[in-house]
C-alpha positions as CSV (number, residue, x, y, z in Angstrom):
1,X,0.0,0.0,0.0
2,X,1.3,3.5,-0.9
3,X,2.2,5.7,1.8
4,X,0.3,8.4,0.5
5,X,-2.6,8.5,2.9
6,X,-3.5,5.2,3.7
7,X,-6.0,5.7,5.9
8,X,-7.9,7.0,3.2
9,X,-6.6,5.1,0.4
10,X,-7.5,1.7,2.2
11,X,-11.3,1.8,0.7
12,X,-9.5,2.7,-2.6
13,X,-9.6,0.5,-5.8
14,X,-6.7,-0.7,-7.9
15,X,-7.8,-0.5,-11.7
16,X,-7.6,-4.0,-13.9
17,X,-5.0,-4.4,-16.5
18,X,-6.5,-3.2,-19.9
19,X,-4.3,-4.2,-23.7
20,X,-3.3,-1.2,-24.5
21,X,-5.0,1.1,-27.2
22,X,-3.8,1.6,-30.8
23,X,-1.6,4.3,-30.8
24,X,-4.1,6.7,-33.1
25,X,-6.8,5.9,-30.1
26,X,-6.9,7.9,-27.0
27,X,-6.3,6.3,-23.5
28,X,-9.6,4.6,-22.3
29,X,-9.9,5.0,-18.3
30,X,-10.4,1.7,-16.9
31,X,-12.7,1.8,-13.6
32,X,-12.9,-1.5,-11.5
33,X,-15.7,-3.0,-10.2
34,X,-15.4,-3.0,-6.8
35,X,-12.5,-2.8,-4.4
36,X,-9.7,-4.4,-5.6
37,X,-7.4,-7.2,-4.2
38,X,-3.8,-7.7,-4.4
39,X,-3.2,-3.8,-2.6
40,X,0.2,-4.9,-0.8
41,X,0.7,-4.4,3.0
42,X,2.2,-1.6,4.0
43,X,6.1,-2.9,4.4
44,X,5.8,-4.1,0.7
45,X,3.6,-1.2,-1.3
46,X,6.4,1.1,-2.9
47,X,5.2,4.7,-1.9
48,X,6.5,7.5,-3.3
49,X,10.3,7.0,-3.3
50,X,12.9,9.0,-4.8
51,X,15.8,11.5,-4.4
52,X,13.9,14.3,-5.4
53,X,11.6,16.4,-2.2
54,X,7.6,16.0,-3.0
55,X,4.7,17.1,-0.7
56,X,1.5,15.0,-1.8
57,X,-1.6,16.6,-0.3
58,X,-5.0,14.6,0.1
59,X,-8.5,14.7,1.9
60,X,-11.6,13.6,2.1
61,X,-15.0,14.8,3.6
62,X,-18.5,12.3,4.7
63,X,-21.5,14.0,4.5
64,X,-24.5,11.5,6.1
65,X,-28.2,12.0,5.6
66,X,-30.4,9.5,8.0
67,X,-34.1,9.3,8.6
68,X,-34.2,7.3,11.5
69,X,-36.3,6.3,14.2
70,X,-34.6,5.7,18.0
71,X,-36.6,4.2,20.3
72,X,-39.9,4.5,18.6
73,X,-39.4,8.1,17.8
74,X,-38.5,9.7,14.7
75,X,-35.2,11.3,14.4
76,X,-33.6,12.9,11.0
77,X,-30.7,14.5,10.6
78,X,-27.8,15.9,8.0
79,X,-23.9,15.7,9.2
80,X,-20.9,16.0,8.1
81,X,-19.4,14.2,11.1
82,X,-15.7,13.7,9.4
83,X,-13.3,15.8,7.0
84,X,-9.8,14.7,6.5
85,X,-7.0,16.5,5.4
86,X,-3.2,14.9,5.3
87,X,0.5,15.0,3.5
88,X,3.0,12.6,2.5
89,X,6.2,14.0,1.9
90,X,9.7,12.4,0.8
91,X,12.6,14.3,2.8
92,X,15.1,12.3,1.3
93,X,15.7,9.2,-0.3
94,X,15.2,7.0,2.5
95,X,12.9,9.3,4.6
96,X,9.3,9.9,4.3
97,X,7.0,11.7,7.1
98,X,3.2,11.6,7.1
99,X,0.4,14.2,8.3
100,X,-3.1,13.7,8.5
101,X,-5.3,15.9,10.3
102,X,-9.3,15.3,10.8
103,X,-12.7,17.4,12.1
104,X,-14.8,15.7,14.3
105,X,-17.6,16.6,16.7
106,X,-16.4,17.1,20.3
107,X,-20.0,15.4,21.6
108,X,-19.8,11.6,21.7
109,X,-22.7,9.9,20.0
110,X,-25.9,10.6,21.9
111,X,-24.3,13.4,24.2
112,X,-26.4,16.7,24.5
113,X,-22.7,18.7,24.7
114,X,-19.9,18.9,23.7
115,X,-16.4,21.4,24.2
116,X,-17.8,25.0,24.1
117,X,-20.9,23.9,23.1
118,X,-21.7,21.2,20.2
119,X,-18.5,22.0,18.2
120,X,-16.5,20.8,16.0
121,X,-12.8,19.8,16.9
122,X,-9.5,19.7,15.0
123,X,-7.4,17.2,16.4
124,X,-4.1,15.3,15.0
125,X,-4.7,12.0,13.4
126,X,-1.5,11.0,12.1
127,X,2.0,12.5,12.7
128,X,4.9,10.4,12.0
129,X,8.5,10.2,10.7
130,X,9.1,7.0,8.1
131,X,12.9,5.8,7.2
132,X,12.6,2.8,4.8
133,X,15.0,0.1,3.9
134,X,17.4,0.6,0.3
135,X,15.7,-1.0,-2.4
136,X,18.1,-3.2,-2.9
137,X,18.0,-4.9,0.5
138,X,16.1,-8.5,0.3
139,X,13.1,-6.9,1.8
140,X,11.5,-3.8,2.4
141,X,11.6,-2.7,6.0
142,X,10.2,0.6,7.5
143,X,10.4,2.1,10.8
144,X,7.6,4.5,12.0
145,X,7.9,7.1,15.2
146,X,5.5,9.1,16.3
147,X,1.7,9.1,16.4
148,X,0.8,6.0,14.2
149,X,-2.2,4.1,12.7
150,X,-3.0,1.2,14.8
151,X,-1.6,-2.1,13.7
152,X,-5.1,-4.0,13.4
153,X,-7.2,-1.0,12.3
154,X,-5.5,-1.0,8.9
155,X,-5.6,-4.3,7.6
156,X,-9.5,-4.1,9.3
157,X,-10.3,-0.9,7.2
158,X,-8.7,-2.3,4.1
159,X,-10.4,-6.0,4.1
160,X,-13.7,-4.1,4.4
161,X,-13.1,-1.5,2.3
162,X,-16.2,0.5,2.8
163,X,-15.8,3.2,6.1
164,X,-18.1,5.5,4.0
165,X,-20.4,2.8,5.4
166,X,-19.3,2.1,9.0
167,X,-16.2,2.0,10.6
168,X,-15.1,-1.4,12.1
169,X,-16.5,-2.8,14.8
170,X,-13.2,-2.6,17.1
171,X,-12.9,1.4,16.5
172,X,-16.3,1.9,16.9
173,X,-16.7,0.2,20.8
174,X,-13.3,1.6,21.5
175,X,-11.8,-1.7,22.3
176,X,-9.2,-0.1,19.9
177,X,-8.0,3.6,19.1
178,X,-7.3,4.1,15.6
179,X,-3.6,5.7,16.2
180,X,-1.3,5.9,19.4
181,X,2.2,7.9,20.0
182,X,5.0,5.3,20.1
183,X,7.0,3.2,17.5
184,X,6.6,0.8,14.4
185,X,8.9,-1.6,12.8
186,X,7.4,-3.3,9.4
187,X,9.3,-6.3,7.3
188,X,7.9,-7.3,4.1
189,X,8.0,-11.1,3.7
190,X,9.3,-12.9,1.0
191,X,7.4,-14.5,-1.9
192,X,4.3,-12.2,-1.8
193,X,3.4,-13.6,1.4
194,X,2.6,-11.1,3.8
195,X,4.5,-9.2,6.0
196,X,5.0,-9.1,10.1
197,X,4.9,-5.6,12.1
198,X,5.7,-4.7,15.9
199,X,5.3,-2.1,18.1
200,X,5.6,-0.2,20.9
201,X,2.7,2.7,21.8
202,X,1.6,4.3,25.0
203,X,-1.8,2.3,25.0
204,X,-4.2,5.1,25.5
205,X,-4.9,6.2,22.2
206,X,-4.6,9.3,20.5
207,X,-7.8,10.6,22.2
208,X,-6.6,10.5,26.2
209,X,-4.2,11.5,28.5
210,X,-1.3,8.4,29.7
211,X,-2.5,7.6,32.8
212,X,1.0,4.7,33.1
213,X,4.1,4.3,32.1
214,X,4.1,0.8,30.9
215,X,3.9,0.7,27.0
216,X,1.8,-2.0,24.8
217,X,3.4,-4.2,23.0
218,X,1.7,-5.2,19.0
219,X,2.5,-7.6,16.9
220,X,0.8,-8.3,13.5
221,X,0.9,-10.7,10.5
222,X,-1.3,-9.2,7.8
223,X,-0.5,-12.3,5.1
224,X,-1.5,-13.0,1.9
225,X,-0.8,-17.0,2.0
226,X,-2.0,-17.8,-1.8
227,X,-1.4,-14.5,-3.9
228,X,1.8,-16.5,-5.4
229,X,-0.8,-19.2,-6.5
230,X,-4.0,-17.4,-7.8
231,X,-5.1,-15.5,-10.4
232,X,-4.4,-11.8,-9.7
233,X,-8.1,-11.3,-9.9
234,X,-8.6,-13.3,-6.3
235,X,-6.8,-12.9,-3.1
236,X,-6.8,-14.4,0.5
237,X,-5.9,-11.6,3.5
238,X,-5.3,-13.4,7.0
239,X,-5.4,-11.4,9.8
240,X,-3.1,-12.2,13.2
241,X,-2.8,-9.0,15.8
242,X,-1.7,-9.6,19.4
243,X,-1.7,-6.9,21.7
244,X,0.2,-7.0,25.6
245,X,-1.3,-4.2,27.2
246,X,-2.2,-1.8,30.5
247,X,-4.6,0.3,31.8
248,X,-4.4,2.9,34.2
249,X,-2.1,4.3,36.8
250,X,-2.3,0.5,38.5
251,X,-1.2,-0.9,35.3
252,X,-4.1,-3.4,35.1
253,X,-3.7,-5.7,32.4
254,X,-5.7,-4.5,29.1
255,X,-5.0,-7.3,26.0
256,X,-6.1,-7.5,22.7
257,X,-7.0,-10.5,20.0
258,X,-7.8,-9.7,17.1
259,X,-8.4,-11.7,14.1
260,X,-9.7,-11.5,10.5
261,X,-9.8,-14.0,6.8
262,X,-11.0,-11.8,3.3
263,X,-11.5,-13.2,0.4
264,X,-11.8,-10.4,-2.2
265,X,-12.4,-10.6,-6.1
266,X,-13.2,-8.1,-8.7
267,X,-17.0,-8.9,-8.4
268,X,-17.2,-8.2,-4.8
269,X,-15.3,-10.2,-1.2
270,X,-16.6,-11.0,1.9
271,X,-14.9,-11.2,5.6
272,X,-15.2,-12.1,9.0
273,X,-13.2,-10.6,11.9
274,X,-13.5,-10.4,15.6
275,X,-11.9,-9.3,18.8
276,X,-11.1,-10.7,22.4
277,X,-10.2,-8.0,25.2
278,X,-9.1,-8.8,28.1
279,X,-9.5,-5.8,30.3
280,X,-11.4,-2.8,29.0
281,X,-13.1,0.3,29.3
282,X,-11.0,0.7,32.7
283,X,-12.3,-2.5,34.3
284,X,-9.0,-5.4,34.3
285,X,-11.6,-8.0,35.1
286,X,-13.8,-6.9,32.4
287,X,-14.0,-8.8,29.2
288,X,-14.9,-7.8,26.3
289,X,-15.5,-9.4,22.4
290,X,-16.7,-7.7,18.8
291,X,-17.7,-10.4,16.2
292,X,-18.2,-8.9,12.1
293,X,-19.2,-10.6,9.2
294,X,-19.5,-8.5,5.7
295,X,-20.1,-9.2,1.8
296,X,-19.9,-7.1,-0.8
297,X,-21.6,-7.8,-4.5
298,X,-20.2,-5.9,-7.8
299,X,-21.4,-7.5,-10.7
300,X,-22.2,-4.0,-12.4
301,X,-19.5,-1.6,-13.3
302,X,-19.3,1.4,-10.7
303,X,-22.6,-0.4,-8.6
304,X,-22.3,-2.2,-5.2
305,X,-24.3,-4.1,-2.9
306,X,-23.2,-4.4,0.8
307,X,-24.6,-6.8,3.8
308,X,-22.6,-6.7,7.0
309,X,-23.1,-8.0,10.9
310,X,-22.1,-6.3,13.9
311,X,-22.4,-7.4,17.7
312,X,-20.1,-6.0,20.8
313,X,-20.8,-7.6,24.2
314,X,-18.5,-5.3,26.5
315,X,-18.6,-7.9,29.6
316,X,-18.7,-11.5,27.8
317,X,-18.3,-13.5,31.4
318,X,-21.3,-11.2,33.0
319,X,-24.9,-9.9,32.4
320,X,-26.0,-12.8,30.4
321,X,-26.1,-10.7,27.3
322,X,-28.0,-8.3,28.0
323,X,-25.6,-5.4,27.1
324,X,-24.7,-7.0,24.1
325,X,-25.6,-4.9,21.4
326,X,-25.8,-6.1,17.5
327,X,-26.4,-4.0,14.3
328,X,-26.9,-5.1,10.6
329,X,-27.0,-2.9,7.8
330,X,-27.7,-3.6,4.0
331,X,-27.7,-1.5,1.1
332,X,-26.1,-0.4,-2.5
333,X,-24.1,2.1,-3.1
334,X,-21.9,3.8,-6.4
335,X,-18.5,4.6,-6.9
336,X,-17.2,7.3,-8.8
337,X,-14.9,7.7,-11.3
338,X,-10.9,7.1,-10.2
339,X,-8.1,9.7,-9.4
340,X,-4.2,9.6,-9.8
341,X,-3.1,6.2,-8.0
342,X,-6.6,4.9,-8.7
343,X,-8.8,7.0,-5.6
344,X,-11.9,7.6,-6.6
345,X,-13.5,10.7,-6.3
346,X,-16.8,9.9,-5.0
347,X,-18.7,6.9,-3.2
348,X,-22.6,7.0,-2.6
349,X,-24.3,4.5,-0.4
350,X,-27.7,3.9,0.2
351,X,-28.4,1.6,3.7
352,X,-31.1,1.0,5.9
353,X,-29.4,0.3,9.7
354,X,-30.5,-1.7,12.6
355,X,-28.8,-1.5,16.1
356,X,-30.7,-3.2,19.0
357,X,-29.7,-4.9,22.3
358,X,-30.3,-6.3,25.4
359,X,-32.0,-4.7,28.8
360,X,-28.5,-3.1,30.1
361,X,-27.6,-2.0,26.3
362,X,-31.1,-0.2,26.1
363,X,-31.3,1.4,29.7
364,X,-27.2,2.9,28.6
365,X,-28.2,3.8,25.1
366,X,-31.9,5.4,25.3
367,X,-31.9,5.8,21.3
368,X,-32.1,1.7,21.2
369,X,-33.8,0.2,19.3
370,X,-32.3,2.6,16.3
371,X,-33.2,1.7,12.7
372,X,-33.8,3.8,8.9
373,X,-32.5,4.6,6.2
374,X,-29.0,6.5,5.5
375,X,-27.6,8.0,2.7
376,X,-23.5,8.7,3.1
377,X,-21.6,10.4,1.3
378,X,-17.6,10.5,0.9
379,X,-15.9,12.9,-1.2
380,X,-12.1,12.6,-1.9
381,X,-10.1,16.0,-3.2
């Protein structure tokens, strides 16, 4: 995967391999049919190397339109509740840094306030320095500092490939934070199969304050076990991320599972994934699991169908369920046509969403039951 934003390049198609035109004939754009496979992990995608100094700017904005009911009562609303904004730059030959910057409402979802009102916040999202291994080394290696993507949260993104929908399951229930300040080493591995990545973050997340001074300890194997052996139109993503964590000033244990298998084609994929957290949401003896199952249909050029499966029980081992909340959503959606390293430059859905849970869920969330129609929007500049 290119370094150039790949936070937001991770719903991003690759385009299929068109015979070239006669040379009298003008260049026919080729648009895929749905996301792509065979986008490399991160260790292995090449990036924009070079001797020469480049500054790469990107963004992206979701506009949402839902007509809704929450707990019997109808509830319809337009937000933009994300804009992006980030640059890639090559310093040198071997040195790369990244900066993405994002918008977001200070309210969480279903508070009445949030700072200075109901405003909207700029916070930091990405901020990292990259030195990368010679190209002529046996493989590509890269080591990250600074604030930096999550190790599960991009292969997670990527294997679904549709945030303009939802977000995964694991960001959403904030059993995970989507970037931390710390460290990241990356090792392509050979023969197209994969590669391995470790690191070292503060284990709060980018959005609070660290409350210890023990650091987490990630390791992840994003592989790609048959792309030697299939078509390029079909590949197999296995997802392995283990996470040694702590929590608060007592340094109470706070781990992370997290597994996922994709099987993506040009005519659509489908994925499962799920998570196993020992310790979390500041309780050590709390345990805590997401499960997610998606599929995504693309037999029309441009056109999409979309069915995925959501359920978070925050305390597995107590409450018999009943905070266990579960969402499913369905829908189509259109892709617009691609940009530079194959973005494209719109993506439309159309969804109808259903979140319900148990007793507990219900008496903490009192929009539950929460079901409608949504129409999101993601525009990429």
């Amino acid at each position: 995967m290119p370094l150039i934003l790949p936070v937001l390049l991770e719903q991003a198609p690759i385009a299929a391999v068109a015979p070239a035109p006669p040379p009298s004939s003008p260049p026919v754009p080729v648009i895929p049919l749905v996301a792509p496979p065979r986008r490399p992990p991160e260790a292995a995608s090449a990036g924009p190397d070079g001797r020469e100094r480049r500054v790469e700017v990107q963004g992206e904005a979701f506009v949402r339109y839902a007509h809704e009911r929450w707990n019997g009562q109808q509830a319809r609303a337009f937000d933009l509740p994300r804009a992006r904004l980030g640059a890639d730059a090559v310093l040198r030959e071997h040195l790369a840094a990244r900066v993405l910057i994002e918008t977001v409402r200070s309210a969480a979802p279903g508070s009445l306030y949030g700072v200075e009102g109901d405003s909207i916040v700029l916070r930091a999202r990405e901020i990292y320095g990259e030195l990368r291994s010679p190209t002529d080394w046996p493989a590509r290696v890269r080591l990250r500092l600074g604030l930096l993507p999550t190790l599960a949260i991009t292969p997670l993104e990527q294997m679904w490939g549709r945030r303009v929908v939802a977000p995964s399951a694991q960001e959403a229930s904030g059993l995970l934070s989507p970037s931390d300040l710390g460290a990241a080493l990356l090792v392509a591995l050979p023969r197209r199969l994969g590669e391995i990545a470790v690191a070292a973050v503060n284990g709060e997340g980018f959005t609070q304050r660290e409350q210890n001074e023990g650091k987490n300890l990630q390791l992840r194997l994003w592989l790609t076990p048959l792309d030697a052996l299939l078509p390029p139109s079909l590949s197999v993503k296995v997802l392995v991320h283990v996470e040694d964590g702590s929590l608060g000033p007592t340094q109470a244990r706070a781990d992370r599972y997290v597994g996922g298998l994709s099987v993506e084609h040009l005519r659509g994929a489908l994925g499962v994934d799920g998570t196993f957290a020992n310790g979390s949401y500041g309780n050590s003896a709390q345990y805590a699991r997401t499960a997610t199952a998606w599929a995504r249909v693309g037999p029309f050029q441009g056109f999409e169908a979309v069915v995925r499966l959501d359920q978070v029980d925050p305390d597995r081992r107590a409450n018999q369920g009943e905070d266990r909340v579960t969402t499913w959503q369905t829908g189509v959606g259109y892709h617009g046509v691609q940009e530079g390293e194959g973005r494209e430059s719109f993506e439309l859905y159309l969804t109808y969403r259903h979140t319900n849970g148990g007793g507990l869920a219900r008496a903490a969330d009192p929009r539950l039951p929460q079901r409608g129609p949504r129409l999101d929007l993601k525009v990429s500049f």
